[in-house]
C-alpha positions in Angstrom: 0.0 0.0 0.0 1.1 3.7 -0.5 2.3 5.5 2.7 1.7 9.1 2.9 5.1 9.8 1.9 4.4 8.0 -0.9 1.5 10.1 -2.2 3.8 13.3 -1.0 6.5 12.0 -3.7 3.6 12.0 -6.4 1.9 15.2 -5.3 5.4 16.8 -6.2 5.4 15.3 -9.4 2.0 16.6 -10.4 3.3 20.0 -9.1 6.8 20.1 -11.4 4.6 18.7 -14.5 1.9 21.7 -13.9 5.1 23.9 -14.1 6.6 22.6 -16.8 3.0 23.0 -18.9 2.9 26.5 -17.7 6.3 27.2 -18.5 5.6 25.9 -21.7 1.9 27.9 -22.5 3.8 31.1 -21.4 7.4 30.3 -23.8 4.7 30.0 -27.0 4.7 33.5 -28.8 0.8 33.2 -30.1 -1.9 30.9 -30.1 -1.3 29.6 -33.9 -1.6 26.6 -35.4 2.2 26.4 -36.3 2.4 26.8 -32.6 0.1 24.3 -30.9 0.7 21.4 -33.4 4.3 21.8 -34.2 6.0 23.7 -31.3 6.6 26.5 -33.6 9.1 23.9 -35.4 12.1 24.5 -32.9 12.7 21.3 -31.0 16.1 20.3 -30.9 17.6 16.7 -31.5 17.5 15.8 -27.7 13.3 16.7 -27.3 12.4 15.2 -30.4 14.3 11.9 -29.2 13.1 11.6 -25.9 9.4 12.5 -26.8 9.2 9.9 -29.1 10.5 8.0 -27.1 8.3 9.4 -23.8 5.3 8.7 -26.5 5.6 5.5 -27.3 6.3 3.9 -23.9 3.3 4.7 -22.2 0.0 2.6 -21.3 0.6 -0.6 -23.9 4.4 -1.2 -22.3 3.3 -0.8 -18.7 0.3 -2.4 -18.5 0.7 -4.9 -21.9 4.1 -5.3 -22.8 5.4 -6.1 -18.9 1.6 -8.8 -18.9 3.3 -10.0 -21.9 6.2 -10.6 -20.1 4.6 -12.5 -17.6 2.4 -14.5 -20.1 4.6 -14.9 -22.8 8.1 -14.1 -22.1 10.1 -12.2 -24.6 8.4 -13.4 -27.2 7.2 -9.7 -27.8 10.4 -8.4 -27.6 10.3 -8.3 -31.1 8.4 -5.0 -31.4 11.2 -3.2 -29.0 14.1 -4.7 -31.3 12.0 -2.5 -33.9 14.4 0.1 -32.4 16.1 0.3 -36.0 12.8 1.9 -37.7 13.6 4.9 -36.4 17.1 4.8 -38.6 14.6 4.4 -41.4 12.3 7.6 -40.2 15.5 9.4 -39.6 17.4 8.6 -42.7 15.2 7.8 -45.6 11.3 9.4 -45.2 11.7 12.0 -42.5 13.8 14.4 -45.2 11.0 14.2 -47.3 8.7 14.8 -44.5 10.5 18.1 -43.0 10.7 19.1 -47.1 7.6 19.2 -47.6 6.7 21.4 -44.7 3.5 19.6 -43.6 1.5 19.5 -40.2 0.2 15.9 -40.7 0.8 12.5 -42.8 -2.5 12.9 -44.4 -0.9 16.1 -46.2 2.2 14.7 -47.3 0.0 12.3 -49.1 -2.0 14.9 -50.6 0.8 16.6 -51.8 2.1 13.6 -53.2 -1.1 12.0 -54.5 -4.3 13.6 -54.7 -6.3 15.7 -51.5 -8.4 12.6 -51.6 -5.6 10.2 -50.4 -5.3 12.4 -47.4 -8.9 12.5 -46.4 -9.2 8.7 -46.6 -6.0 8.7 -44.3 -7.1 10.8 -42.1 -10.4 8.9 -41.5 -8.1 6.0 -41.1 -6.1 7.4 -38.8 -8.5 8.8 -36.4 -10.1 5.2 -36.4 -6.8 4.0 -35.5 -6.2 6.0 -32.7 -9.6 5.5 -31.4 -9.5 2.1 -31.2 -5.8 2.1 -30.1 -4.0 4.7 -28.8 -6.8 6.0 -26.6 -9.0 3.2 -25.6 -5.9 1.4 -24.8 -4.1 4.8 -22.6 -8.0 4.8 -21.0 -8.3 1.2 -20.3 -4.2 0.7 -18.9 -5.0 3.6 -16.2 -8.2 1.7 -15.1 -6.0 -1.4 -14.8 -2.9 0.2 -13.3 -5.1 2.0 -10.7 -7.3 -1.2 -9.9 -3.3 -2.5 -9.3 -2.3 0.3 -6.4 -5.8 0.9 -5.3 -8.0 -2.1 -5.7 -10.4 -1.3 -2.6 -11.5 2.2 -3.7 -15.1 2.7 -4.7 -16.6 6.5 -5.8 -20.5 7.1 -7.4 -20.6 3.4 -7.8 -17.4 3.5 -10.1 -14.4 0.5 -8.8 -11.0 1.8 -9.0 -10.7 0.7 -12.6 -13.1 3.2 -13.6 -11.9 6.3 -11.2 -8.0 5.6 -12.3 -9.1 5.8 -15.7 -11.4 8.9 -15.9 -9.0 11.1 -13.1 -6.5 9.9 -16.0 -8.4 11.7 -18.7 -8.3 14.7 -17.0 -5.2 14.9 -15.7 -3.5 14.3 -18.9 -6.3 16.7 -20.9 -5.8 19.2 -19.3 -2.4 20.3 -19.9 -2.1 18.8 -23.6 -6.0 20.5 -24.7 -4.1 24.2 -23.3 -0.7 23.7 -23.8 -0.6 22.2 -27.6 3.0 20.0 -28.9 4.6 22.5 -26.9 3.7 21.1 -23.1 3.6 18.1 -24.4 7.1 17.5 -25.6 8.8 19.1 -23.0 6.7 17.2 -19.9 7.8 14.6 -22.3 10.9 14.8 -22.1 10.5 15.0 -18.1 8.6 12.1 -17.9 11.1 10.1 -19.7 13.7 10.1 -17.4 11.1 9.2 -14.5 9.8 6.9 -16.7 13.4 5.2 -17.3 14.4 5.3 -13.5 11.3 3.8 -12.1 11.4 1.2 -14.1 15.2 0.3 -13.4 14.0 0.6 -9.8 11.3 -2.0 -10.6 13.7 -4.1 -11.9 16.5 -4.1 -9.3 14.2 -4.5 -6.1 12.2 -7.2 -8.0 15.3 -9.3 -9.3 16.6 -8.6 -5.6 13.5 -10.3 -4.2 13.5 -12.8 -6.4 17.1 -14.0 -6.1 19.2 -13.0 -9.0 19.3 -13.0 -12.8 20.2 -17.0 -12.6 17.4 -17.7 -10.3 14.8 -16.0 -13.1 16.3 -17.9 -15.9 16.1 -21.1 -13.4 12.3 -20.1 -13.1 11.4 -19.2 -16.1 12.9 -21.6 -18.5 14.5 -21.9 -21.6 10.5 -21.0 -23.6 10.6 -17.9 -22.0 13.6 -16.8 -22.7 13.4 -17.5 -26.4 12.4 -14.8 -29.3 12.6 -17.3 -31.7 9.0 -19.4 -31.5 8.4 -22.5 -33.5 6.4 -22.5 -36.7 4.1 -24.5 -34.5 3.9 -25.6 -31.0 6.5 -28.5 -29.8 4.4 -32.1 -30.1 2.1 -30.6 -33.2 2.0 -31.4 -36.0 1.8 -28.7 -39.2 -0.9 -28.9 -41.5 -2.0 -26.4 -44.6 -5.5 -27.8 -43.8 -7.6 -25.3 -42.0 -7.6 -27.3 -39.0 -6.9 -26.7 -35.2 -6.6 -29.8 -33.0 -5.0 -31.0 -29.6 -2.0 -32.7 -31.6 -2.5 -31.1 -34.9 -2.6 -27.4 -36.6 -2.3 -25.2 -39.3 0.7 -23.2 -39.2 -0.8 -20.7 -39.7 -3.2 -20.5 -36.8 -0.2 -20.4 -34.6 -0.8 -17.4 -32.0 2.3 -18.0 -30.1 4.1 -15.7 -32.0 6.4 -17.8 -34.5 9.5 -16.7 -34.9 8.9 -16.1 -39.1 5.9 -14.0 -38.2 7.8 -11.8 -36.0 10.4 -11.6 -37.9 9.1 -11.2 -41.1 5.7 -9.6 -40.7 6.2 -7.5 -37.7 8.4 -5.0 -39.2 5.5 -3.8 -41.9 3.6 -2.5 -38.2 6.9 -1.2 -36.8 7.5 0.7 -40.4 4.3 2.0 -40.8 4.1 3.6 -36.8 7.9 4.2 -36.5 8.1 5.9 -40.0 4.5 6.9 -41.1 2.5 7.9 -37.8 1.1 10.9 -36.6 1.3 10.5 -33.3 5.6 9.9 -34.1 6.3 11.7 -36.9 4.9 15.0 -35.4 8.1 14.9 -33.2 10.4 15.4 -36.0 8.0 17.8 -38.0 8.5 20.0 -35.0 12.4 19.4 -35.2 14.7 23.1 -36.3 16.3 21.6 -39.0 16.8 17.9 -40.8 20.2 17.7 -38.8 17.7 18.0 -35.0 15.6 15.2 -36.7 17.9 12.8 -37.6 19.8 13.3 -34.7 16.3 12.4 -32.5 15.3 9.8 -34.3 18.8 8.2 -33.9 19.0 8.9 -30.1 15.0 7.5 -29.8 16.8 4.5 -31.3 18.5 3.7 -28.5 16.2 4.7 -26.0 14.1 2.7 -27.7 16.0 -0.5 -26.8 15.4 -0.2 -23.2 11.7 -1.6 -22.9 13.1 -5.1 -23.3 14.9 -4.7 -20.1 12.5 -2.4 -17.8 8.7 -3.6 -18.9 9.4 -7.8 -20.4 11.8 -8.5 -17.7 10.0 -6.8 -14.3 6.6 -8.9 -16.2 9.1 -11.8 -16.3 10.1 -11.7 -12.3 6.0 -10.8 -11.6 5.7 -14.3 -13.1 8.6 -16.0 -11.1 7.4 -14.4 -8.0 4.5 -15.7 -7.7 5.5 -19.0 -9.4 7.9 -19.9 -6.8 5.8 -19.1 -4.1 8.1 -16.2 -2.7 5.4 -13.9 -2.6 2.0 -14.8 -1.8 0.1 -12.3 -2.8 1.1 -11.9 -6.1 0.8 -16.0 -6.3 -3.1 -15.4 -5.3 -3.8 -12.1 -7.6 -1.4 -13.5 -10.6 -2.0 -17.8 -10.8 -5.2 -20.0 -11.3 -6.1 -22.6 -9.4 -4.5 -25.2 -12.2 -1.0 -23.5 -12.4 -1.0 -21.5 -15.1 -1.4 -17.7 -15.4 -4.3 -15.9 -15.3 -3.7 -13.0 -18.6 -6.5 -10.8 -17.0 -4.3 -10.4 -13.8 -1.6 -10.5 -16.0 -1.7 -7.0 -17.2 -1.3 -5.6 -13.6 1.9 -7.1 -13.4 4.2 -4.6 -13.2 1.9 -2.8 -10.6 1.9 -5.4 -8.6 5.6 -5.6 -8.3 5.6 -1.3 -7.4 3.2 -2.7 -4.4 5.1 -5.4 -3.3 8.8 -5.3 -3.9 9.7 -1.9 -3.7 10.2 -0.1 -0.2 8.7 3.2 0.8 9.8 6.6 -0.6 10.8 4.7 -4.0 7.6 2.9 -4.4 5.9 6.8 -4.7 9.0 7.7 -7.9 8.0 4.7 -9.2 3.7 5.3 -9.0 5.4 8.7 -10.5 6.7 7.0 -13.5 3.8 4.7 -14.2 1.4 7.9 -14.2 4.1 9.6 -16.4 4.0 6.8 -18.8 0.3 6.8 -19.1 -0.2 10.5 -19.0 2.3 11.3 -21.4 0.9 8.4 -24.2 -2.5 9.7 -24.0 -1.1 13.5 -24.4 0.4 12.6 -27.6 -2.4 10.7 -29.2 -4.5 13.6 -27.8 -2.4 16.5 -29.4 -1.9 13.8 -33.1 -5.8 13.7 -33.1 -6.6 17.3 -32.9 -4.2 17.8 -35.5 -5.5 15.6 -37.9 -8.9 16.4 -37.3 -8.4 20.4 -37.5 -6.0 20.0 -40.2 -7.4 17.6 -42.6 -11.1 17.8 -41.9 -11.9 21.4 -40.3 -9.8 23.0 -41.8 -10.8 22.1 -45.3 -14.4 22.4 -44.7 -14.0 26.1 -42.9 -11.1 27.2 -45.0 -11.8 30.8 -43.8 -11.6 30.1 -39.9 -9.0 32.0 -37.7 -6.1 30.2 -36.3 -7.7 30.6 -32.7 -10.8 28.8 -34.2 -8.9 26.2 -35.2 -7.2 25.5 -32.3 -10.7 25.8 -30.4 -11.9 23.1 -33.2 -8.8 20.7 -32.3 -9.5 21.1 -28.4 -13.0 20.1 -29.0 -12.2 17.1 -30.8 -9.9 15.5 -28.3 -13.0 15.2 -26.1 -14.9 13.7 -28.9 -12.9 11.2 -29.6 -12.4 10.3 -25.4 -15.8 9.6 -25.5 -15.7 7.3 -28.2 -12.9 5.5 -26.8 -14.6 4.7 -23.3 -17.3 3.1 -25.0 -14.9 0.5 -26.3 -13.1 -0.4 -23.5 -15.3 -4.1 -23.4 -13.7 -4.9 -26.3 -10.0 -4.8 -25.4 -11.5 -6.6 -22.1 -12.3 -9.5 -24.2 -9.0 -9.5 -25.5 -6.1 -11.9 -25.5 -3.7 -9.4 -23.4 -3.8 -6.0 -24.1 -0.1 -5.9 -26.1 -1.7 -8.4 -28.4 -5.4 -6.5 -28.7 -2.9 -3.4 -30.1 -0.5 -5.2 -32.1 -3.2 -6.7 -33.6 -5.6 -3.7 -34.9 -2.5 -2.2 -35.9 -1.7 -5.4 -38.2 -5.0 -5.2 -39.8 -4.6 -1.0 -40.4 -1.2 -0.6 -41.4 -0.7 -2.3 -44.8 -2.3 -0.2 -47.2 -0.5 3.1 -44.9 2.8 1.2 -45.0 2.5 0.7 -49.1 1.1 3.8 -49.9 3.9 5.6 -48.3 6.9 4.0 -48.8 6.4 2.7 -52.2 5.2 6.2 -53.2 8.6 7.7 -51.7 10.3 4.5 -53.9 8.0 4.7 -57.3 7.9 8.2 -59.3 5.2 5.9 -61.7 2.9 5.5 -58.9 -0.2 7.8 -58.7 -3.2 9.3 -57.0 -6.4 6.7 -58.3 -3.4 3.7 -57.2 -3.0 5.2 -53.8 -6.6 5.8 -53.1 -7.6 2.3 -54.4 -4.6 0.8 -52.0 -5.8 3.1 -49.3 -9.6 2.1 -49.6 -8.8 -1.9 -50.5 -6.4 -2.3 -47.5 -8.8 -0.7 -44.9 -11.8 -2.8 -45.7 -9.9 -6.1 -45.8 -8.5 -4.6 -42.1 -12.3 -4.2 -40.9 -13.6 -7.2 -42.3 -11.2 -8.9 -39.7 -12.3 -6.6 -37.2 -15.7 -7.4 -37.8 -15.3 -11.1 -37.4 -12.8 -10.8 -34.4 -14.7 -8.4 -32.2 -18.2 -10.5 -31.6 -16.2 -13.0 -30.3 -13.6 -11.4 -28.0 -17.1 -9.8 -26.7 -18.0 -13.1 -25.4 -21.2 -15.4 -26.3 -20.2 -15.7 -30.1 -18.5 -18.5 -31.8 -18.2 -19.4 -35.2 -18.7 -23.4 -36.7 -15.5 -25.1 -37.0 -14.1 -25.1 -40.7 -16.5 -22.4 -41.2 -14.8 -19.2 -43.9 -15.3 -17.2 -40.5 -13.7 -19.2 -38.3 -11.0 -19.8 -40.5 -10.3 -15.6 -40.6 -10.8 -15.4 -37.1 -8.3 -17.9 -36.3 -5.6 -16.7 -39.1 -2.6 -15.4 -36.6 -2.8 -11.7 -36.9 1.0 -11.0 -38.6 0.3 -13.4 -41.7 -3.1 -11.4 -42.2 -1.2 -8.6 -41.9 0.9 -10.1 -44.5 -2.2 -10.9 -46.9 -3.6 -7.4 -46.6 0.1 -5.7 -47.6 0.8 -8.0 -50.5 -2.7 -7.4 -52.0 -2.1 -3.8 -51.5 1.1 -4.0 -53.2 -0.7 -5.3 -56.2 -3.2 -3.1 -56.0 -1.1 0.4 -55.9 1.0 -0.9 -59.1 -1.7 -2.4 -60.8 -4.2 0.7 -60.2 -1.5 2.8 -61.2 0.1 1.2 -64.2 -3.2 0.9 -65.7 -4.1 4.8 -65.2 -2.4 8.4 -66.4 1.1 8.7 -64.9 1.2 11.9 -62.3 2.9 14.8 -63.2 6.4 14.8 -62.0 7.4 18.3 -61.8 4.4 18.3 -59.2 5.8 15.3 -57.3 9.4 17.4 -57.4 11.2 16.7 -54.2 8.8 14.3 -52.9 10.2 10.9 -54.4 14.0 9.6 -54.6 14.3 9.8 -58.3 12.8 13.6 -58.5 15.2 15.4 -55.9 16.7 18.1 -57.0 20.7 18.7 -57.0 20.6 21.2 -54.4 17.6 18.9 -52.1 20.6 16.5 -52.6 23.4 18.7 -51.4 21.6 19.8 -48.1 20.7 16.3 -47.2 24.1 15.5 -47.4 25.4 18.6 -45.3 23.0 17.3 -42.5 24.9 14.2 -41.2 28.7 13.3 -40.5 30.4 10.5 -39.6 28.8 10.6 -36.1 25.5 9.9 -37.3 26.7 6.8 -39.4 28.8 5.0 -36.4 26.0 5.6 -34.1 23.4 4.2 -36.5 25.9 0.8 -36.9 26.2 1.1 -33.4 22.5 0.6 -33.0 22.0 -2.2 -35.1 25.1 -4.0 -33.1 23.1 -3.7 -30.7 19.8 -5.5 -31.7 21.8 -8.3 -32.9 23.3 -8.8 -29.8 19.9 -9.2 -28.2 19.0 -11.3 -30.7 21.8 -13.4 -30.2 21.4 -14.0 -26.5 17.3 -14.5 -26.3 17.8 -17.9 -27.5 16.4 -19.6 -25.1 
């Protein structure tokens, strides 16, 4: 339980971030769009690193990737080693990106394709984020405070409920006034007490537990291992649509195979790392191409991290309770047969805050799980607005002020909050919640991923190709959805062998896989078979049409320091590769 000295620890915090937002609203010169969305495009290397970084490791790491952990193992781990994406952002699509001077993705594809490419991205976007990025932030603060505060009842609402609506709030608050602006820079706060909580977590929870041997010892060899079977040990594989105790179809595997991570993965990590809003933002806000590469390269390594402060602490949750050294988290965490109950799961690295760590630390630690949540929901929050303001408002009201527009953008976050409470019984239902997100991200990313990168690749590619990717991709994406959610709402099963069953029970990557190579043939085929664009419009915006002097300034941007840390970085994730063998 929190001691008072606790909650004193984590009243401070609240105090510093309220600062740092004030300090922030009061730094901004006027209330323009340039401004709120984009920090007035002056962030330096280090705040556009650490806020992606600060963005990304929020609700689905604490609460999801650390149940993951205690479910799964590293087998997720996968997603973290995506770390080299941001080498991608920061040397290949963000020049384009910061060229073309745009607030949101949605208008680099207009620019590129046709304005109605980015109002088809922007729709999928903003379902994206609703169903992700903000249901999940929502539904990780119920879970974390239901964790630290199980006993606490208010209107009728359990602590699930309260944790996640004070959440709303809190977080709303300063990103709905403050714009980019407070958010990068409480950002960039929050990820150094996001960072030292977590190695906190770790050390006191190892320490209870025994060691680094004794976890392995625990665990075993399957838990250690990022490289799953094509199928489970003792089953045999089968191309027949067919899922029995001692035989399967490869590919209704679900326990993350090690081609499906490795091979199908990376089209979710390239399309958020590379392609996002809610990422990309960052480095649209960056001074200069030099400040962006820079951050994406340090986000990089920050990046790299998670695998050792959220898998690992889920990892010793599981141990724990396991082994019997703590009983509580044996009760909360373990069925009655053994094996782990996921729905627990997902408070595991809460539980280890409440029982592992002493007094005084345990209150930095709360500190850096609300920071984590807080700042996740602040940046979907601010990426919303901006899409909606930017790509729907502001096309519709082309004449509104700048002050309307922000107005517009404020009003839309709560919108969109709303929407995302309601489907909080979905990602209940759900596997775990790292695998509810990992998997509606599978399903919208293809036809994002292809458009984008191919584009950037292909001068021959054109608008009616892009929107017919765009448009083809999202509804094979929500076809799956449909058939998946009925099911993970409970009371819904499809007959064995059925065309349904056999979609639901497709493992998400290799459907992730069908939708992109069907996209692929799409774009060309749409494209080929329809009027070339005009390339002195697409000048600047592919490989093969940059100009000499787009060339020359790219090239001034980087030195040798940004090409030894980049090797440097992929060192790295082979190494972790290498020793998560099992």
């Amino acid at each position: 339980m929190l001691t008072w000295i606790d909650w004193a620890i984590i009243l401070f915090y609240f105090a510093v971030i309220a600062g740092v937002s004030w300090w922030a609203v009061k730094k901004k010169d006027k209330d323009s769009p340039d401004d709120y969305f984009l920090a007035g495009r002056h962030l330096g290397w280090f705040i556009v690193g650490a806020s992606i970084f600060a963005s990304n490791i929020g609700s689905e790491h604490l609460v999801g990737l650390a149940g993951s952990g205690a479910t799964d193992g590293v087998a997720l781990a996968h997603y973290e080693l995506h770390a080299w994406c941001l080498l991608v952002l920061g040397w290949v699509m963000g020049p384009f990106f910061m060229r073309s001077k745009v607030f949101t993705m949605p208008e680099f594809l207009e620019k590129r394709f046709t304005p109605q490419a980015r109002t088809v991205l922007s729709l999928i976007s903003l379902f994206a984020y609703i169903l992700t990025k903000i249901a999940v932030g929502i539904f990780a603060g119920g879970v974390v405070f239901r964790a630290l505060l199980p006993d606490i009842n208010f209107m009728g609402m359990d602590s699930f409920w309260i944790g996640s609506i004070l959440l709303i709030i809190l977080t709303g608050v300063y990103t709905i006034i403050g714009g980019l602006r407070a958010v990068v820079y409480t950002e960039t706060l929050q990820t150094f007490v996001k960072i030292i909580g977590a190695l906190l977590v770790t050390y006191f929870g190892l320490k209870a537990l025994g060691g680094w041997d004794k976890l392995r010892e625990v665990c075993g060899s399957d838990m250690f291992n990022l490289w799953k079977p094509v199928v489970p040990e003792g089953v045999e594989s089968t191309w027949a649509p067919v899922k029995e105790a001692g035989r399967q179809a490869w590919y209704f595997n679900d326990k993350y195979p090690w081609p499906a991570m490795l091979f199908c993965a990376p089209i979710i990590g390239l399309w958020y790392w590379c392609t996002d809003q809610y990422i990309v933002q960052r480095i649209l806000g960056a001074r200069d191409d030099k400040q962006a590469r820079r951050g994406s390269i340090f986000a990089g390594f920050l990046k790299l991290t998670p695998v050792f402060l959220f898998i690992i602490p889920g990892m010793i949750c599981f141990a724990l309770a396991k082994t019997g050294l703590n009983a509580d988290i044996q009760e909360r965490l373990m069925n009655a047969d053994g094996t782990v109950n996921r729905e627990a799961a997902q408070g595991s690295f809460a539980m280890l805050v409440t029982h592992v760590l002493p007094v005084g630390v345990r209150g930095i630690v709360v500190a850096g799980l609300l920071a984590a949540l807080m700042s996740a929901l602040a940046g979907v929050f601010n990426a919303s607005s901006s899409l909606f303001t930017m790509d729907f408002y502001s096309k519709l009201r082309p004449k509104a002020s700048q002050e309307k527009l922000v107005r517009v953008g404020r009003i839309a976050t709560v919108v969109m909050v709303i929407i995302g409470l309601l489907w909080i019984p979905v990602i209940q239902g759900a596997k775990g919640l790292y695998d509810y997100l990992q998997g509606i991200q599978a399903y919208l990313a293809p036809p994002i991923f292809v458009v984008f990168f191919f584009g950037v690749f292909m001068k021959r590619l054109n608008g009616p190709g892009c929107l017919a990717t765009l448009l083809t991709g999202f509804a094979m994406g929500l076809f799956r959805l449909i058939v998946d959610t009925p099911v993970k709402l409970g009371g819904t099963a499809y007959t064995e062998g059925s065309f349904l069953w056999v979609v639901n029970n497709i493992f998400f990557q290799y459907y992730s896989l069908l939708i992109t190579i069907v996209c692929i043939l799409v774009f060309i085929g749409v494209s080929y078979a329809t009027k070339a664009p005009a390339y002195e419009r697409i000048s600047g915006l592919t490989f093969s049409t940059l100009s000499e002097q787009d060339r020359m300034e790219n090239r001034a941007s980087w030195n040798w320091k940004d090409v030894a840390l980049s090797v440097l970085m992929i060192l790295l994730i082979i190494a972790i590769y290498s020793y998560f063998t099992g």
